[in-house]
MARLOMAR-985536 format. One record per residue (C-alpha): residue number from 1; chain; x, y, z. Coordinates in nm, 3 decimals, always signed. Layout:
N
> pos; unit; east; north; up
> NUM; A; X; Y; Z
...
//
This chain:
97
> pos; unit; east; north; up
> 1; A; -0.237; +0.583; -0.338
> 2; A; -0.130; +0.697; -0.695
> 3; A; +0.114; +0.475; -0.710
> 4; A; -0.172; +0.217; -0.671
> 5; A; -0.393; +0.390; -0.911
> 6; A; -0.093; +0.376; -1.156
> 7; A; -0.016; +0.029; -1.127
> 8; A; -0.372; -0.026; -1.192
> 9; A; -0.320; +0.152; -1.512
> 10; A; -0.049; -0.005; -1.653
> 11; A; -0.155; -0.359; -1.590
> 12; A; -0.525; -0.242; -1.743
> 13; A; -0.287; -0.189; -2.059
> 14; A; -0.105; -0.529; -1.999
> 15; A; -0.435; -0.683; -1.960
> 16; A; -0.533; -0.556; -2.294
> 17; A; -0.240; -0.701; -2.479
> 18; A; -0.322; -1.060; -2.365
> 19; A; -0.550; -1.106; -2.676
> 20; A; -0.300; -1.026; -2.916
> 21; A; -0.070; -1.240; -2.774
> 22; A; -0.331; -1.549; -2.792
> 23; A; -0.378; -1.455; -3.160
> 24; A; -0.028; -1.470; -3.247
> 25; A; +0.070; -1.798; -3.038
> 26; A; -0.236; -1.967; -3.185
> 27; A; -0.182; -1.895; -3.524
> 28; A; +0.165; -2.060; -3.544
> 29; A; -0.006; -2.331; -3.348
> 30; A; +0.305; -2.314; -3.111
> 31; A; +0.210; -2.485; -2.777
> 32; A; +0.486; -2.408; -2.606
> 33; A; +0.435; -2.039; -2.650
> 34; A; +0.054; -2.090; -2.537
> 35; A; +0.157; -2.275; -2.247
> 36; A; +0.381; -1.971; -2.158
> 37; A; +0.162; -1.690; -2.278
> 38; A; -0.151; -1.864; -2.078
> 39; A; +0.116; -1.859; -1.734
> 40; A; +0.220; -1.497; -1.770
> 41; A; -0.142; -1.384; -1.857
> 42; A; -0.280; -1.553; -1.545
> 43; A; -0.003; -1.376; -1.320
> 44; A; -0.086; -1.047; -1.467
> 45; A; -0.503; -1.094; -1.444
> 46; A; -0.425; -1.224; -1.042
> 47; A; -0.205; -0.945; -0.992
> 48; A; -0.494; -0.689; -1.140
> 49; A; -0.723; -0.857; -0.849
> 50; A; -0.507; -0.784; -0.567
> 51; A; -0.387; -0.451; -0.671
> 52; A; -0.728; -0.383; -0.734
> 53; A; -0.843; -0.525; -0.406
> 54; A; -0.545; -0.321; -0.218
> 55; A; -0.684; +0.042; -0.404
> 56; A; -1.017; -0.011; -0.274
> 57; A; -0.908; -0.122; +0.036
> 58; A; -0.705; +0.202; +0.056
> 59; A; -0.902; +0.451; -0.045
> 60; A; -1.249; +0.326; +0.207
> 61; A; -0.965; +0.290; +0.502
> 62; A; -0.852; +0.693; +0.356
> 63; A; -1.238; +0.715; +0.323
> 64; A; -1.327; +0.577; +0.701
> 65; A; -1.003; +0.811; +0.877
> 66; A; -1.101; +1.128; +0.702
> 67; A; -1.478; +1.108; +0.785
> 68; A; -1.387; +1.016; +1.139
> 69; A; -1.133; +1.324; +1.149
> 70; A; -1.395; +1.593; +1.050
> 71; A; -1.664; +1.464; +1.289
> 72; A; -1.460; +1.500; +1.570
> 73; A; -1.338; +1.845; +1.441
> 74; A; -1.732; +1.941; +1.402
> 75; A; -1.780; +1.769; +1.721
> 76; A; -1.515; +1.999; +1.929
> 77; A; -1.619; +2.291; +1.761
> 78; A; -1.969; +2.268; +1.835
> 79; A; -1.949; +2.132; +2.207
> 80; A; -1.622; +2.463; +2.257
> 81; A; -1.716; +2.750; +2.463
> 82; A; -2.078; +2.825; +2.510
> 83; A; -2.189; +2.752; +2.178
> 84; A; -2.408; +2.385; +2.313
> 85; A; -2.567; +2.605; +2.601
> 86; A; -2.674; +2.868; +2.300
> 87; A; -2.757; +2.646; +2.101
> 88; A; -2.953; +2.369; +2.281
> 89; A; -3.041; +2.588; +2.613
> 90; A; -3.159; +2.907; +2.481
> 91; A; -3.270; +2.838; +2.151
> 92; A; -3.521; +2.654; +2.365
> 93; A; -3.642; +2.872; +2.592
> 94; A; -4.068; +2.990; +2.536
> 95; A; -4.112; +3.311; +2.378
> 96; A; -4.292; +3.594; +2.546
> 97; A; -4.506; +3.789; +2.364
//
C-alpha cells in the first residue's frame, strides 16, 4: 500500500514537470522533441490513472476485509456465553413494582 501511495507521489512530481518540458521543446520549435516529449508525457499521465485506480482499489478492498473482520469479532463476542440471553431475554422481562 505505501509503495502505491509512493508511486503516486513521485509520478504527481513527474506530472508536474510535463509543462516545463512543453515550454522548452516549443520554444526551440523542435518537433521532434515535441513528438517525444508528448509520447513520454502520455505514458506517465496513463500510468498516474492506473496506479491511481490500483490505490483506491486497494485501500476499499483493505477497507471492505477490515470492516468485515471486526463485525464478526463484535458478532462472536456478543452471541459468546450468556451474554444474548442477558441481553435480549432478561433485559426484557416486565418489571414488578
Amino acid at each position: 500500500m505505501a509503495a502505491l501511495a509512493g508511486t503516486e507521489q513521485w509520478l504527481a512530481y513527474l506530472v508536474g514537470l510535463i509543462s516545463g518540458q512543453y515550454y522548452q521543446v516549443l520554444g526551440e520549435k523542435d518537433k521532434g522533441a515535441f513528438r517525444s516529449v508528448t509520447a513520454v508525457s502520455l505514458a506517465i499521465i496513463l500510468s498516474m490513472a492506473a496506479v491511481r485506480a490500483l490505490r483506491e482499489f486497494a485501500t476499499r478492498s483493505l477497507t471492505v476485509t477490515w470492516r468485515r473482520t471486526l463485525t464478526a469479532a463484535l458478532h462472536s463476542s456478543y452471541f459468546r456465553g450468556i451474554r444474548y440471553y442477558r441481553l435480549n431475554v432478561l433485559g426484557k422481562r416486565p418489571r414488578q413494582f
